[in-house]
C-alpha positions in Angstrom: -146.6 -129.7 165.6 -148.5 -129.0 169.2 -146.5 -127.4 171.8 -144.4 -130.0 173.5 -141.3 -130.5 176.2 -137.9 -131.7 174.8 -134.6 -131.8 175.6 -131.5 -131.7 173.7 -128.1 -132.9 174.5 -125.2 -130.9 172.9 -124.8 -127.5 171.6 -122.7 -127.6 169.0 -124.2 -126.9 165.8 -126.4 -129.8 165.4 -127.6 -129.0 169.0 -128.4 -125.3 168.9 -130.0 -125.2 165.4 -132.5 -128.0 166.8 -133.0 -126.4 169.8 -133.6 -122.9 167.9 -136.0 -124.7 165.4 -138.0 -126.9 167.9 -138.7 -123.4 169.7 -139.4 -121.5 167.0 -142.5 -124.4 166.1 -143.8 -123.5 169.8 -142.3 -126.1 172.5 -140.2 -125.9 175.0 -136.9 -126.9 175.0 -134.0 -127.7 177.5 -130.4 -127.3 176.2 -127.6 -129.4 178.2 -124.3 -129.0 177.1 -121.2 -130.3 179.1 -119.0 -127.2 178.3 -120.0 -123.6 178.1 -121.6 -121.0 175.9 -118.7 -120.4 173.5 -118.9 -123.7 171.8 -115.1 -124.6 173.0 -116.0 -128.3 172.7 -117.6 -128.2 169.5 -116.2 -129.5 166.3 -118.1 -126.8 164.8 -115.9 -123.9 166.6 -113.0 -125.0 164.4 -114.3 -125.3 160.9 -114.2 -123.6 157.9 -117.6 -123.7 157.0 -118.1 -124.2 153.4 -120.4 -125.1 151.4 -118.9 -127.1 148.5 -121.4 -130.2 147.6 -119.3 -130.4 144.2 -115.4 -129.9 145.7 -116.3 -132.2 148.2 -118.0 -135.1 145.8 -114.2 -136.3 145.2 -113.9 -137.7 148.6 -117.4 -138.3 149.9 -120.8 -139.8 148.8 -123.5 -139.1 146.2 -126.0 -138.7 149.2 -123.7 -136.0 151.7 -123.4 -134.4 147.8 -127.2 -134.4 147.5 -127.8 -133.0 151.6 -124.8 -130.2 150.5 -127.1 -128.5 147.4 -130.3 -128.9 149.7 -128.1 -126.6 152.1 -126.9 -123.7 149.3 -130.9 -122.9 149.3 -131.8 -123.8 152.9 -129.1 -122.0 154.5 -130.4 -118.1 153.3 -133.6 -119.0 154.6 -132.6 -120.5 158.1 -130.1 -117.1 158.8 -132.7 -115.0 157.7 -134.4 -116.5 161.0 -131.9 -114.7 163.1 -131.8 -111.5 164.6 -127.9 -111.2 164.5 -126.2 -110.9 161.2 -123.7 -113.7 159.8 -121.5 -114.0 157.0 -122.4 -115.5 154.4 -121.2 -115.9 150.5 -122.4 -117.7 147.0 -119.2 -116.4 145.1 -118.4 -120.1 143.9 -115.0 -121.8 144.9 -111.9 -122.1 142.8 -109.7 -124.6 142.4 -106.1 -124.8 141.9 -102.9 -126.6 141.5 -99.2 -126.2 140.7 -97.8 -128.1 137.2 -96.3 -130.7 139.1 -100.0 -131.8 140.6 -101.7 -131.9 137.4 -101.9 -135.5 136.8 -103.4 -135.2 140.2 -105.8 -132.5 139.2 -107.0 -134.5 136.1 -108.0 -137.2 138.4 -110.0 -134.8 140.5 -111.6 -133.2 137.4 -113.0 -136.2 136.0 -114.2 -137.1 139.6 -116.2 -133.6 139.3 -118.0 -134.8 136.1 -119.4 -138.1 137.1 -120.7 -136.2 139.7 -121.7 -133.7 137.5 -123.4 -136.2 135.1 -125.1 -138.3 138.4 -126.6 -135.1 140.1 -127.2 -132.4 137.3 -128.9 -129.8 140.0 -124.8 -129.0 140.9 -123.8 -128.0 137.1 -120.6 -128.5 136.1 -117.1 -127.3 136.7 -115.5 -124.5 134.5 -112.4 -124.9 133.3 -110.1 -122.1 133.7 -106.4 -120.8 132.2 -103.9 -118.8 133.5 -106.1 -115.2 132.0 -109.5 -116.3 133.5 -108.2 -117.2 137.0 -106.3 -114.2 137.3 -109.7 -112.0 136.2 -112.0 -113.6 138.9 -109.2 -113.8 141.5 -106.8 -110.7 140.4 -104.6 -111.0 143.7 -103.4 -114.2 142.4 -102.2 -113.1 139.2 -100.8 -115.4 136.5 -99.0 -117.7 139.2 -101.4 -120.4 138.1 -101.5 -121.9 134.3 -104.5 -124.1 135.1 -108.0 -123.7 137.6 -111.5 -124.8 137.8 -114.4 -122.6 139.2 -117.6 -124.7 140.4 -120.4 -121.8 140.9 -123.3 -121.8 143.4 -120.6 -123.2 146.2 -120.7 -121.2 149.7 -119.4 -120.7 152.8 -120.5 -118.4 156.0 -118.7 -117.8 159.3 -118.8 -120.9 161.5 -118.5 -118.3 164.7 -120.8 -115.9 163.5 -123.1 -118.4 163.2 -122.9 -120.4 166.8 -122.6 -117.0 168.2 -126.2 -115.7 166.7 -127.6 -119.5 167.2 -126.7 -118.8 171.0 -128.4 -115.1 170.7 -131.6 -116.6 169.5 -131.8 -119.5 172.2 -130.9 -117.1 175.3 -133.7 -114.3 174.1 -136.6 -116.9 173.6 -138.0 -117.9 176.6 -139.4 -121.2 176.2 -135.2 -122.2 176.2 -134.0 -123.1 179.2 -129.8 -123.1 179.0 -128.0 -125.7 180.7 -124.4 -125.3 181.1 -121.8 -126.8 182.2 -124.0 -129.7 182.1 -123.5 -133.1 181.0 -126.0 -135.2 180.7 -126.6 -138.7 179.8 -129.6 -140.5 178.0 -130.3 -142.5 180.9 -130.9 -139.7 182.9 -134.3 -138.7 181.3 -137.2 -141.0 181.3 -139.4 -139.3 178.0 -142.6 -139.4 177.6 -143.3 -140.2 181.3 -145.2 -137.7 184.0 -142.8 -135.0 184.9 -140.0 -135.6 181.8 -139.8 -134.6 178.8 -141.7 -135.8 175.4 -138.6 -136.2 173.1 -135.1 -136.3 174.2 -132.9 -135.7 171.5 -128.6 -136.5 171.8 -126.2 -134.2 169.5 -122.9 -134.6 171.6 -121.3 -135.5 169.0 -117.9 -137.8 170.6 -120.2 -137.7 174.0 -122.5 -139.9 172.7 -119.8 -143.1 172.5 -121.1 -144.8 175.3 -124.4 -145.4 173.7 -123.2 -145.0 170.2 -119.6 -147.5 170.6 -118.3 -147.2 166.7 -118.1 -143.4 166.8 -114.8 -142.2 166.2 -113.0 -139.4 166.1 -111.0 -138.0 162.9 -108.8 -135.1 164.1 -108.9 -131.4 161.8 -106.1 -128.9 162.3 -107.0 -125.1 161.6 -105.1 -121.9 161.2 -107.0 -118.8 161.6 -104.7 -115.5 160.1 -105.6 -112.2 159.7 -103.9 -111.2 156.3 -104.9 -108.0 155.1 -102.3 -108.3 152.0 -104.3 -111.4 150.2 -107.1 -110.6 148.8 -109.4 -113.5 147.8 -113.1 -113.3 146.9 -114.0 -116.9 147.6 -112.6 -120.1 149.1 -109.9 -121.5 147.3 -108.5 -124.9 146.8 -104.8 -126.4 146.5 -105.0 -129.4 145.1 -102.3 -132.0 146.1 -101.4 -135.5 146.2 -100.7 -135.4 150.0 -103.3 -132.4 151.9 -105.5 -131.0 149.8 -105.7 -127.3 151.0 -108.5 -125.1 151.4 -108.1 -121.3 152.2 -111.5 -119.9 153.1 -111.7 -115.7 153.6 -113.7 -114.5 156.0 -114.4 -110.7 157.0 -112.2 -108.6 158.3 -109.2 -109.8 156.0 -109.2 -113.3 158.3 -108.8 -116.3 156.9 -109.2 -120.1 157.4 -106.4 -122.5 156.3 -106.8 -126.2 156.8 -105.8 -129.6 155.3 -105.1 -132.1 157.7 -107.4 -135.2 158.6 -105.9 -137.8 160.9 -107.3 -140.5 161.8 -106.8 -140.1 165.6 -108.6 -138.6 168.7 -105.5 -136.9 170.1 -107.0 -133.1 171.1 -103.3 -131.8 171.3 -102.0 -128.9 169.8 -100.8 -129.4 166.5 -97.3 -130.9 165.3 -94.8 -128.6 163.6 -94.8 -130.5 160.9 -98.8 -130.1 160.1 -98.5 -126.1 161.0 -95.6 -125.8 158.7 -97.1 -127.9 155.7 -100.6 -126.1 156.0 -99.0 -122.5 155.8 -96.2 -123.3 153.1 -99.0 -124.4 151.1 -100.8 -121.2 152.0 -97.9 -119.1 151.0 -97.5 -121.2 147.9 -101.1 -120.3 146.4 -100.3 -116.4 147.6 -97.6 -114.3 148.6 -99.2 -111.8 150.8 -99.6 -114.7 153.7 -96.0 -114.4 154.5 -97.0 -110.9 156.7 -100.0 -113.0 158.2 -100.6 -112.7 161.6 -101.4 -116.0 163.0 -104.7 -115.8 165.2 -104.9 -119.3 166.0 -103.7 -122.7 165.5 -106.4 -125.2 167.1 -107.2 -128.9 166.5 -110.6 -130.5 167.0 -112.0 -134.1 166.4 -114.8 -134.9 164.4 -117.4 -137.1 165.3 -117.1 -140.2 162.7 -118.9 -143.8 161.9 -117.5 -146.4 159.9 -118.7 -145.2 156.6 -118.3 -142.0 157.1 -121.9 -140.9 157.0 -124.6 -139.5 158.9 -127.0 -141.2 160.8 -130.0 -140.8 163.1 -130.7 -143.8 165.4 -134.3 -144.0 167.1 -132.8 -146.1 169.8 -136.3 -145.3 172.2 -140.3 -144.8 171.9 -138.9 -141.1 171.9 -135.1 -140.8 171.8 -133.4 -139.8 168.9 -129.4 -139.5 168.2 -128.1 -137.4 165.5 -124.4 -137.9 164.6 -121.4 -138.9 162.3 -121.5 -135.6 160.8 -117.8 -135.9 160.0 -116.3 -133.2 158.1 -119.5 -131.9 156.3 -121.3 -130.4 159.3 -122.4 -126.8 158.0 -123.0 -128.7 154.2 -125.4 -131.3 155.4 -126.8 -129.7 159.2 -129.9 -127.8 156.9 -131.0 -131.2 155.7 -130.8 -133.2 158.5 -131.9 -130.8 160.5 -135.1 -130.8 158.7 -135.1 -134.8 158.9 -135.4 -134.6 162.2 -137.9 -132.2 162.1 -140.1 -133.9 160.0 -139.8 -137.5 162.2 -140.9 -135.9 165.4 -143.9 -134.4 163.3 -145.0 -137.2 161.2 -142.9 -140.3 162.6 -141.5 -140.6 158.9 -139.3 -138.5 156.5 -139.6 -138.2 152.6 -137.1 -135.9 152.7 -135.2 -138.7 154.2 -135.9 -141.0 151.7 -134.6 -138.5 149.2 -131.2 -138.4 149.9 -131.3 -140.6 151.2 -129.9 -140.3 154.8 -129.6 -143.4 157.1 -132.4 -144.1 159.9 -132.0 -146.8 162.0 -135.8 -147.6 164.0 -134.6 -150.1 166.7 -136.7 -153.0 167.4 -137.6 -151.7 170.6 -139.3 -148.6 169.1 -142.3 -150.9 167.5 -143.9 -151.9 170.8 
């Protein structure tokens, strides 16, 4: 790849790891963002951050499935990139569910096996009784008859993370940081004197007017500092209404979230949704009832019709990344390297692969 100008738009995850990369190969890159440095518009701030290509098969598709165990190997590699340190497990994720949910459990289980069968690279899910749950998770005792364990699953620290990503971008100089800065597509001409060669538009919800059947699907998050629960590796609750995940982080802080509306409301979350997502906490373990709560936030998630990701060449050299949805630290590696790949060859076979959607718009072929 010869040294080159881009831009990016957005620095939320997709953003800043694209920026970070396109440096690292040699060009130089200017980051606009419309908030600041912290990521406090990102859908990426307020995330758990696991990596669970098999947990997450019941509710998505074989190709998000197929980009989330392309990220379990990618991931080590990328963070071994940074200067900064950031958490970051393979301890497997356990799943749970109280008798009355077992019907519902059943359903998920044979969900896990035709994914299992389809895509063999995952392996399969363990079954577990009341003895082997309580010997990989001893905190949690014999409270539960019934459990699977999927190994290989991850997670790492979604702050950690944007936090080192920013590190990286502000040391090297061939970054330039725009802050506070939001920029449209039309504002750059690429690939004429004076602009840049490749603009590149990860905004995520910011990208509507160009992008019109984005939506938003709003997450609600609690972040507690529990130093009485002690759990190796995310957990899930399975449950015929929110399915709860509790993901431990350092420091005895973990991340509790179920909720997925269908709605772009950025307000503070209901009563309702903060009570429901802690019960559910305190029903898989005790020791959150003397919690503190750090946070309760609420962020939307940028969404298409299907639910998928996408990249739209909508230009000569203008490229939109988005639709990430819910999966954006399980499938960023992969498209990520997509993208990479299309600005260096004009074509993917990793693309192909997964496969992950490209749209080349008519306009591109003159």
């Amino acid at each position: 790849m010869s040294s080159n100008t881009h831009v990016v738009l957005g620095a939320g995850l997709m953003g800043r790891l694209l920026a970070w990369q396109l440096a690292r190969a040699g060009h130089k890159v200017d980051l606009y963002d419309a908030a600041g440095p912290d990521a406090q518009g990102s859908a990426a701030r307020v995330a758990a951050a696991m990596l669970a290509p098999l947990a997450e098969s019941a509710i998505t598709e074989p190709n998000v499935v197929k980009m989330g165990h392309y990220a379990l190997s990618r991931w080590p590699a990328l963070l071994a990139q940074l200067s900064k340190p950031v958490f970051f497990q393979q301890e497997g994720t356990l799943i749970l569910w109280h008798r009355q949910d077992a019907a519902e459990a059943s359903r998920f289980s044979k969900q896990l096996e035709v994914t299992s069968e389809k895509i063999p690279a995952l392996g399969q899910a363990q079954s577990l009784n009341s003895a082997a749950i309580a010997q990989i998770e001893p905190s949690l005792g014999t409270r539960f008859a019934q459990g699977l364990y999927l190994p290989g699953e991850g997670q790492l620290d979604n702050r950690q993370l944007l936090a080192a990503l920013l590190h990286e971008l502000e040391s090297l100089e061939s970054v330039r940081l725009h802050w506070n800065s939001p920029r449209a597509l039309e504002d750059f001409k690429p690939g004429t004197k004076g602009q840049a060669d490749w603009i590149f538009d990860c905004r995520g919800l910011g990208a509507r007017p160009q992008w019109s059947n984005l939506r938003g699907v709003r997450g609600e998050v609690a972040r507690v500092h529990a130093p009485e629960v002690s759990l190796t590796r995310p957990t899930r609750l399975i449950h015929p209404r929110y399915p709860l995940y509790i993901a431990p982080k350092p420091d005895g802080v973990f991340v509790i979230g179920a909720t997925e509306i269908e709605s772009e409301d950025m307000s503070l979350p209901s009563v309702r949704s903060t009570l429901e997502l802690l019960s559910a906490a305190y029903s898989v373990h005790s020791g959150f009832a003397e919690a503190r709560i750090l946070e309760i936030a609420t962020q939307c998630r940028p969404t298409l019709p299907d639910n998928l990701p996408a990249i739209r060449q909508i230009g000569p050299r203008v490229l939109q990344i988005n639709g990430l949805y819910r999966h954006g630290f399980m499938i960023s590696p992969a498209v990520l390297d997509v993208v990479l790949e299309l600005v260096a060859t004009q074509d993917s076979a990793l693309a192909q692969q997964f496969p992950l959607s490209i749209e080349f718009f008519e306009s591109t072929q003159a």
